[in-house]
DSSP file (Angstrom, degrees, kcal/mol; ACC not computed):
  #  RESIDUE AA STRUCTURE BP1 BP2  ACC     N-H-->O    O-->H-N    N-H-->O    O-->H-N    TCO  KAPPA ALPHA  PHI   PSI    X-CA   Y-CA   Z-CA
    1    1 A X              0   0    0      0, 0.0     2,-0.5     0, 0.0     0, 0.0   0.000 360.0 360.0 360.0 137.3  -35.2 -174.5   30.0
    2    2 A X        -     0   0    0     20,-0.0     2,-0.4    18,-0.0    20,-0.1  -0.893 360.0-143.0 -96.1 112.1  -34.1 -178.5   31.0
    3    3 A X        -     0   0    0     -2,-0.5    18,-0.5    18,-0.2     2,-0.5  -0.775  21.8-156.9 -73.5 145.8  -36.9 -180.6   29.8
    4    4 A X        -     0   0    0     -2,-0.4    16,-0.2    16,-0.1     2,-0.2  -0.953  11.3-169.2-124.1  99.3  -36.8 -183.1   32.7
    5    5 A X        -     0   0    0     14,-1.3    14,-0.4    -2,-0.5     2,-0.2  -0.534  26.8-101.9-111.9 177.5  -38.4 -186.8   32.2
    6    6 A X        -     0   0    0     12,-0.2    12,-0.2    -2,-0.2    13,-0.2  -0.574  39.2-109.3 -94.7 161.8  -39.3 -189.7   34.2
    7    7 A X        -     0   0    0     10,-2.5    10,-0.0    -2,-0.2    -1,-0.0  -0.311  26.3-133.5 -67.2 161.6  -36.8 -192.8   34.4
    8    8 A X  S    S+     0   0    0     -2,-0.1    -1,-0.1    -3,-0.1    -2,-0.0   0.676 108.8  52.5 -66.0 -42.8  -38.6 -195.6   32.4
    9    9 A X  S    S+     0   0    0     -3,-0.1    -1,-0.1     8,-0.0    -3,-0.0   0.548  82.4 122.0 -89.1   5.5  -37.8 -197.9   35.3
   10   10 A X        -     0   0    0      7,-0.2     2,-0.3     1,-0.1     6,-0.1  -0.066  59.7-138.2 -43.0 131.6  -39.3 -195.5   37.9
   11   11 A X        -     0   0    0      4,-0.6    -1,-0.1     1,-0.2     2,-0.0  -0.746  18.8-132.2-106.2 160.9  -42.3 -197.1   40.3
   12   12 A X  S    S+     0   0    0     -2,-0.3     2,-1.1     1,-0.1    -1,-0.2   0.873 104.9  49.6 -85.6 -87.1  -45.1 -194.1   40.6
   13   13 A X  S    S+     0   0    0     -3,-0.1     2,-0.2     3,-0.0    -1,-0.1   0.330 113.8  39.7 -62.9  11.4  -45.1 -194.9   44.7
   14   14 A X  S    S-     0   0    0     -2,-1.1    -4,-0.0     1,-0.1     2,-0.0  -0.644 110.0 -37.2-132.4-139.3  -41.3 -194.8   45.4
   15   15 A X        -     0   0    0     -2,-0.2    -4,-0.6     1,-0.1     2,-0.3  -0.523  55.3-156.7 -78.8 145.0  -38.4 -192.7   44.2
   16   16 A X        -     0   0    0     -6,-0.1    15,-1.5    -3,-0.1     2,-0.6  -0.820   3.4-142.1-120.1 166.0  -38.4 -191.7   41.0
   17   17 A X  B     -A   30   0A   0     -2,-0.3   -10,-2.5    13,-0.2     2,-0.3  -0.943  13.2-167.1-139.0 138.1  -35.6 -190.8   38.9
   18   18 A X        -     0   0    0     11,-2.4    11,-0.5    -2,-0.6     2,-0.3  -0.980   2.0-171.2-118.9 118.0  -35.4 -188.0   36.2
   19   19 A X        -     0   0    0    -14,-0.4   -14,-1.3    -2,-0.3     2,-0.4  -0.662   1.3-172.0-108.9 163.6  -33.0 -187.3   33.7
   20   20 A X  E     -B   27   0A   0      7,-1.4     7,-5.7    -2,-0.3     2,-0.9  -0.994  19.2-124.1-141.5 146.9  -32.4 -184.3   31.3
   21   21 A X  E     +B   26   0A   0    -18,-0.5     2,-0.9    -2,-0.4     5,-0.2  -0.714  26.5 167.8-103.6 135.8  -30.3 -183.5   28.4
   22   22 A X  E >   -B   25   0A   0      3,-2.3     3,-1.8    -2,-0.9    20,-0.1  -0.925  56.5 -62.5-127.2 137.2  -28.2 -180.8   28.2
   23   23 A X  T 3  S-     0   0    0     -2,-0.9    -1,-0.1     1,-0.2     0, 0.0   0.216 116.9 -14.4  24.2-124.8  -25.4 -180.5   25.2
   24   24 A X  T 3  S+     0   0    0     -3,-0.1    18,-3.5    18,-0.0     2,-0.3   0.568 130.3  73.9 -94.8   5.7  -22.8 -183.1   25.4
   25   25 A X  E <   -BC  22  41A   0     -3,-1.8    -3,-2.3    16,-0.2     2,-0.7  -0.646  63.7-140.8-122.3 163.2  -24.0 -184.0   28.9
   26   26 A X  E     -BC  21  40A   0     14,-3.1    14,-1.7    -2,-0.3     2,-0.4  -0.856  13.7-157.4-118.2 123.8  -27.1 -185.9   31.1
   27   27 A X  E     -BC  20  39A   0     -7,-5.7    -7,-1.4    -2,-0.7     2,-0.3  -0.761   9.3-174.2-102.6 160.1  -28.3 -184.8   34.2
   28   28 A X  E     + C   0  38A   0     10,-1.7    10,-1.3    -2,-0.4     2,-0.3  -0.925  12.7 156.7-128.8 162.9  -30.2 -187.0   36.8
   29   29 A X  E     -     0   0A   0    -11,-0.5   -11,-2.4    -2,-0.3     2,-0.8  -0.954  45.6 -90.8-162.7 174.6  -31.8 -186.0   39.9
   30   30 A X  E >   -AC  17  33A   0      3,-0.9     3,-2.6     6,-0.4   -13,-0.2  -0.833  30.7-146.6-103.2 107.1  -34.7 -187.2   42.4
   31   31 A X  T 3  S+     0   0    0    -15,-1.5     3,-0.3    -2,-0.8    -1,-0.1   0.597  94.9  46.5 -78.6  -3.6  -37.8 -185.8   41.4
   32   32 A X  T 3  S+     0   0    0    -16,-0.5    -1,-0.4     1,-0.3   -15,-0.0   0.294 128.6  26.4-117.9  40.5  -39.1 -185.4   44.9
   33   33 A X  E <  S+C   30   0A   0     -3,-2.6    -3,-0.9     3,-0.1    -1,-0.3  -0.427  79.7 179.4-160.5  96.8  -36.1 -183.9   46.1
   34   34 A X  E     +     0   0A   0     -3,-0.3     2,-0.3     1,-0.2    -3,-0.1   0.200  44.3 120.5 -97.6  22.1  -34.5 -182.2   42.6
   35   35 A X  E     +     0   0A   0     -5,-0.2    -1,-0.2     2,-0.0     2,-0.1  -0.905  61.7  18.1-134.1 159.4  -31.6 -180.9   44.4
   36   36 A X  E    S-     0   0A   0     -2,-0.3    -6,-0.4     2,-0.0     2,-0.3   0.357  75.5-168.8 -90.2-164.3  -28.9 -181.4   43.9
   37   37 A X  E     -     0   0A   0     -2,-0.1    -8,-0.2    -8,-0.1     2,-0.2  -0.989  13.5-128.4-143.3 145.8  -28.7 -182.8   40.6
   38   38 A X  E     -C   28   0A   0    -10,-1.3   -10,-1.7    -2,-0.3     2,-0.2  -0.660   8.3-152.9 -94.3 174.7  -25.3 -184.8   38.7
   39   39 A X  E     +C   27   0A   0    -12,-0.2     2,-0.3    -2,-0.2   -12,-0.2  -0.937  20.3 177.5-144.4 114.1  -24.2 -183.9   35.7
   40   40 A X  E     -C   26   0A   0    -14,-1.7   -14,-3.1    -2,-0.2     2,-0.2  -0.733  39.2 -84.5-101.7 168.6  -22.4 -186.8   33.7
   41   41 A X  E  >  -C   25   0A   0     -2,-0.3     4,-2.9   -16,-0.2   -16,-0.2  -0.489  36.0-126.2 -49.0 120.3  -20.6 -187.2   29.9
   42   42 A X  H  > S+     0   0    0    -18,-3.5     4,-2.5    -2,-0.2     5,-0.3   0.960 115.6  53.8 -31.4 -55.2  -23.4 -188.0   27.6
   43   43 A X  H  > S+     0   0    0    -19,-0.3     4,-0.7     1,-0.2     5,-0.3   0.908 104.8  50.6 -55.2 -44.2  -20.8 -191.1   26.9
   44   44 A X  H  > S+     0   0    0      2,-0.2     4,-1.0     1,-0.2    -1,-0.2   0.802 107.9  53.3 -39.7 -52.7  -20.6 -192.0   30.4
   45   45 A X  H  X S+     0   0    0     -4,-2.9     4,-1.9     1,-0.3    -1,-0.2   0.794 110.7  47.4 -69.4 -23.4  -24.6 -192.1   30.7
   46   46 A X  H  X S+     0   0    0     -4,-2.5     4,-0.9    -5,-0.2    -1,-0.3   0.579 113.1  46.5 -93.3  -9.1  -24.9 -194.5   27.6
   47   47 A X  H  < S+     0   0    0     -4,-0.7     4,-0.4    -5,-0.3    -2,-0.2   0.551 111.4  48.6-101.3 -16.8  -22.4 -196.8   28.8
   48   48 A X  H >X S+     0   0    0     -4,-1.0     4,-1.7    -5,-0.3     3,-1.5   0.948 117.1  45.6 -82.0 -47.1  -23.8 -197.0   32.5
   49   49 A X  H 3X S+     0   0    0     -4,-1.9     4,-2.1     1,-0.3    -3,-0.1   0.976 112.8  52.5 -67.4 -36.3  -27.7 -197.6   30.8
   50   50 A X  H 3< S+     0   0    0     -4,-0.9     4,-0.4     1,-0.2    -1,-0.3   0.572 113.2  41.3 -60.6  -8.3  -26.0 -200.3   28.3
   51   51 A X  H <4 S+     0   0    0     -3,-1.5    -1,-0.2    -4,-0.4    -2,-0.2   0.584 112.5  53.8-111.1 -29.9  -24.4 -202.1   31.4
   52   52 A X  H  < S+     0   0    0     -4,-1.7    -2,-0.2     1,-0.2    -3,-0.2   0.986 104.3  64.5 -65.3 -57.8  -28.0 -201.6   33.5
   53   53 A X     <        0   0    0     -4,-2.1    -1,-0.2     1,-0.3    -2,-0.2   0.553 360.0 360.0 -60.2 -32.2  -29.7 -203.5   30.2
   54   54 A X              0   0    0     -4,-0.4    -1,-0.3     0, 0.0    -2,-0.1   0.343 360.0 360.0 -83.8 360.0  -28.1 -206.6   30.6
């Protein structure tokens, strides 16, 4: 089973964005339409949030 969480940066009253981990990789989707879904590199997903923080 993919436990499935909310984006931090997610508004309640617009789109919200969900990610899960699975093994070496992160899925994302749009939790009021959860497919389709991507599937990136775990590495990939920490260097795309480290780029978002700044």
């Amino acid at each position: 089973m993919t436990m499935w969480r909310k984006s931090s940066r997610s508004n309640t009253t617009a789109n919200c964005v969900e990610v899960a981990h699975h093994s070496d990789r992160v899925m994302a989707r749009d939790s009021k339409n959860p497919d389709p879904t991507i599937s990136l590199p775990a590495t990939s997903w920490a260097r795309f949030v480290r780029q978002s923080q700044r």
